[in-house]
N, C-alpha and C positions, 0 to 999 in steps of 0.2 A: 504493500500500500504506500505509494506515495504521500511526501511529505506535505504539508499545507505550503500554499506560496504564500508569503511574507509581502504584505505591501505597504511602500514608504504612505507614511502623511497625506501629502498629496493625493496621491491614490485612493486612497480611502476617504479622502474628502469629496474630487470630484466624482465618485461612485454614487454617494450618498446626493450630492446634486443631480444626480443624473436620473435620479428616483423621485424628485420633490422639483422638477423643470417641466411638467409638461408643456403641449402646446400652447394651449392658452389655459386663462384664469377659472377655476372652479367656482362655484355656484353656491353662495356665503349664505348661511339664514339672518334672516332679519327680524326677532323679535324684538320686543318692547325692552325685554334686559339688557341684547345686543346695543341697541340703540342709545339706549340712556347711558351704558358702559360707555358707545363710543364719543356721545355729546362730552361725557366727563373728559374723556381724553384728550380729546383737540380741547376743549379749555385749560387742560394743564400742560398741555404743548406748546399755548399762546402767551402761558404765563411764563414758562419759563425762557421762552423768548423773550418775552418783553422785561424780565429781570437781567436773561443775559444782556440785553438792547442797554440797560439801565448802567447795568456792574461795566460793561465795556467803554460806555460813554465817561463814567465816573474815572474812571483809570485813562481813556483817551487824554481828558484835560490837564491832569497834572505830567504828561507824556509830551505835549504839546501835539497831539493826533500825529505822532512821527513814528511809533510805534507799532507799526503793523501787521507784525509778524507776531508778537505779542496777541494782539486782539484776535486773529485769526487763525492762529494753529494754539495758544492758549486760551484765551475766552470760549473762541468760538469751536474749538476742539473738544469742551465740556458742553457746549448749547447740543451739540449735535448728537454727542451721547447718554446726555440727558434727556435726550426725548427718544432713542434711538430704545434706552431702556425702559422709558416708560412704558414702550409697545412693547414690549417683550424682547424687542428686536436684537441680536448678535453680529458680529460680521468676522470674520477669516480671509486673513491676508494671507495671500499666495504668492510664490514668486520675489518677494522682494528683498532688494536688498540694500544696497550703501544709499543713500540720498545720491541723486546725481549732482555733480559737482559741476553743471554745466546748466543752462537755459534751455530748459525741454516745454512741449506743448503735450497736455495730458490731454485724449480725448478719453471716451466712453461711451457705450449703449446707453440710453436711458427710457426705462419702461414704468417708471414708476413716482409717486411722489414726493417718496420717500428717498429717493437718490440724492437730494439736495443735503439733509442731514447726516446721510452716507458720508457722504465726500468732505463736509469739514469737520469731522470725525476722526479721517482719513488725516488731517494737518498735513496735509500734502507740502512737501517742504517750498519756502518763498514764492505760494502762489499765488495767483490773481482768478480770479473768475469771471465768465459770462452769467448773468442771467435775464430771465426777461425783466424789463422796463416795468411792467405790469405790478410786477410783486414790490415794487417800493411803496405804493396804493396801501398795503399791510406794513403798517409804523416802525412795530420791531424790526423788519425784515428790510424795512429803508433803512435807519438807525443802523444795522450790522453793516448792510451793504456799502456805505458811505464810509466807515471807518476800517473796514477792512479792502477800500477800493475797488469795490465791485465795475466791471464794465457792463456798462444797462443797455439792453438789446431790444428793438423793435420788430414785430413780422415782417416774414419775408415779402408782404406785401408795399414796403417802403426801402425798396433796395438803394435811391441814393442817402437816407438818414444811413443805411445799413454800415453803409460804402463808407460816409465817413465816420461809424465809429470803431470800426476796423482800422481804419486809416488813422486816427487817435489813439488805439490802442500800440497798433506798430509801435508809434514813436514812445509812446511812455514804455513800452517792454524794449525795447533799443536802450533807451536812456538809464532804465533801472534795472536789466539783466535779469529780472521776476522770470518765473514759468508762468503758463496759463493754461486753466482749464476751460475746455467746453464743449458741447456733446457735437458730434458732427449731423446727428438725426434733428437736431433743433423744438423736436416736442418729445411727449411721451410716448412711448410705442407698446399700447397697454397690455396686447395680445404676446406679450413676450419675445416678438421675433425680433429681427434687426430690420429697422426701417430703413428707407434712403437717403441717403447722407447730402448733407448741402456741402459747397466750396468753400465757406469760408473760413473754417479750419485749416484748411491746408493750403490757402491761400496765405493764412498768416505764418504757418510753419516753412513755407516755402521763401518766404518774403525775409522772415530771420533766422534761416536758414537753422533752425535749433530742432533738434530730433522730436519727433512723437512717442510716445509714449502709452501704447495703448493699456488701459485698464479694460477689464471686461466684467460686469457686474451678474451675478447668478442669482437671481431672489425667488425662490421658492414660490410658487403659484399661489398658495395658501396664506402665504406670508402678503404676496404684494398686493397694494391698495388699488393700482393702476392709477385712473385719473383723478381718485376720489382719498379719501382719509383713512378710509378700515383696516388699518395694517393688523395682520395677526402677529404672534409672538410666533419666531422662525429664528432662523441664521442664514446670512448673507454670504456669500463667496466672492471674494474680490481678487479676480487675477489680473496679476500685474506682468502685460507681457516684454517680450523684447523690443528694446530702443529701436525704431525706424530712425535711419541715418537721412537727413534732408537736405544737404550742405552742396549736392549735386542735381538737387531738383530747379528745373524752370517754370515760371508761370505760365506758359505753353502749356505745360503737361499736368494743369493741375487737375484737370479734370479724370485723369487716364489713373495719376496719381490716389485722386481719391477712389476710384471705383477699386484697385487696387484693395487700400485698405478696409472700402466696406467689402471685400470678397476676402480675407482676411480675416473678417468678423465672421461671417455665416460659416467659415469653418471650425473658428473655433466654436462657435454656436453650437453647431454640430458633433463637434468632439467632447464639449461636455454634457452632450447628450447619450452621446454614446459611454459614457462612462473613460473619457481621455483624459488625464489633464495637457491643461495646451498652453506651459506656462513657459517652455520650448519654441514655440510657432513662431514665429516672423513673414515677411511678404523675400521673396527670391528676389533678387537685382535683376536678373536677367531674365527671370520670364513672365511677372510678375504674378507668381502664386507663392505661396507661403510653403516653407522649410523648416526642418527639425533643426535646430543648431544643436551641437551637443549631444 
């Protein structure tokens, strides 16, 4: 009788996602306890936003608002897992390793509404973020955004406001050598799959020429709220894949570029579905599909 196989961490991790991914979102009940539980929750998710909003501003002034690496992977590194554990919610980092010691552009999937609390949770080292313009409308969520420098983004139905705050972005990530996060799908893609990805991701990676950085996010079916609040209590998989090199990319080919990395996605999509981990994967130089490195 042979012996049982032994499998690393990893392994065992994206197995156990590969069980709790399906295709799309399961079919939640909605009683009056459900209900009232979840009113309760999104009121103590507003609070503790609006304290962190409070404690961040309180500490911003005696800073002189210069500190903002402080507010954002400290303050706003507890906002994010403050609420992250009020839902129950866990997350596992895969794949990572030293901070990069260089100006990278972090994209990712994003399915859900809860990815926002993900990611500065995550204190992604010296970063900046996109988000939509809309959410400054919600006090705390302006109040954070403002002191951790959020860049505020309009639909893509006003492509020259778009253009130039891309084009203000550039120069402030030029001038300050920050990373930047932002989803290249630009909404929520609820159904779990990989949506299609806009340009201007890789328009700005290509522009300052600092690697990608894909993240790939796992949330359990049961877990995610999709467009709406009801997160269940679950665990989160966050792989962190291999640096995309962009230092030899032109704006000519940003589009060829990005489809690139959304086909890149739907494999690793696919591989931890299959019970793969894809924390190995990258896009090939030369033909442009993804490679095991390692």
């Amino acid at each position: 009788m042979s012996a049982p196989v032994k499998l690393s961490p990893p392994e065992i991790a994206v197995r156990k996602v590969a069980k709790q991914v399906p295709v799309a979102r399961s079919t939640r009940s909605t009683g009056l306890a459900e209900r009232i539980v979840l009113v309760i929750c999104v009121a103590a998710s507003f609070l503790i936003m609006t304290l962190g909003a409070l404690v961040m501003l309180l500490v911003a002034v005696p800073t002189l608002f210069m500190a903002r690496r402080l507010y954002a992977e400290g303050i706003g590194r507890w906002i994010g897992e403050a609420i992250l554990r009020l839902w129950g919610v866990r997350h596992r980092v895969h794949g990572s390793g030293p901070p990069p010691a260089r100006q990278v552009v972090y994209i990712s999937n994003h399915t859900s509404t809860i990815d926002v609390f993900l990611l500065i949770a995550l204190a992604l080292p010296r970063t900046r973020f996109f988000l939509s313009g809309f959410l400054r409308k919600i006090i705390p969520i302006g109040i954070i955004g403002y002191l951790i420098r959020i860049f505020w983004t309009v639909p893509q139905n006003f492509p020259e406001t778009r253009r130039r705050i891309f084009q203000r972005a550039d120069r402030i990530l030029r001038r300050t050598g920050d990373s930047v996060y932002l989803s290249p799908e630009g909404m929520r893609v609820p159904t779990g799959e990989i949506g299609l990805f806009n340009k201007g991701s890789f328009h700005l990676a290509t522009s300052l020429g600092a690697p990608i950085v894909p993240l790939y996010l796992a949330i359990p079916a049961d877990t995610n709220p999709g467009m709406g609040y009801d997160a269940r209590a679950g665990t989160i998989d966050v792989w962190i894949l291999q640096p995309i090199e962009t230092s030899h990319w032109k704006v000519g080919d940003v589009e060829h570029n990005r489809d690139r990395v959304r086909d890149l996605y739907l494999r690793v999509h696919e591989a931890v579905r299959a019970g793969v981990a894809p924390t190995t994967m990258t896009i090939n130089e030369e033909s442009g599909v993804e490679a095991l490195q390692g």
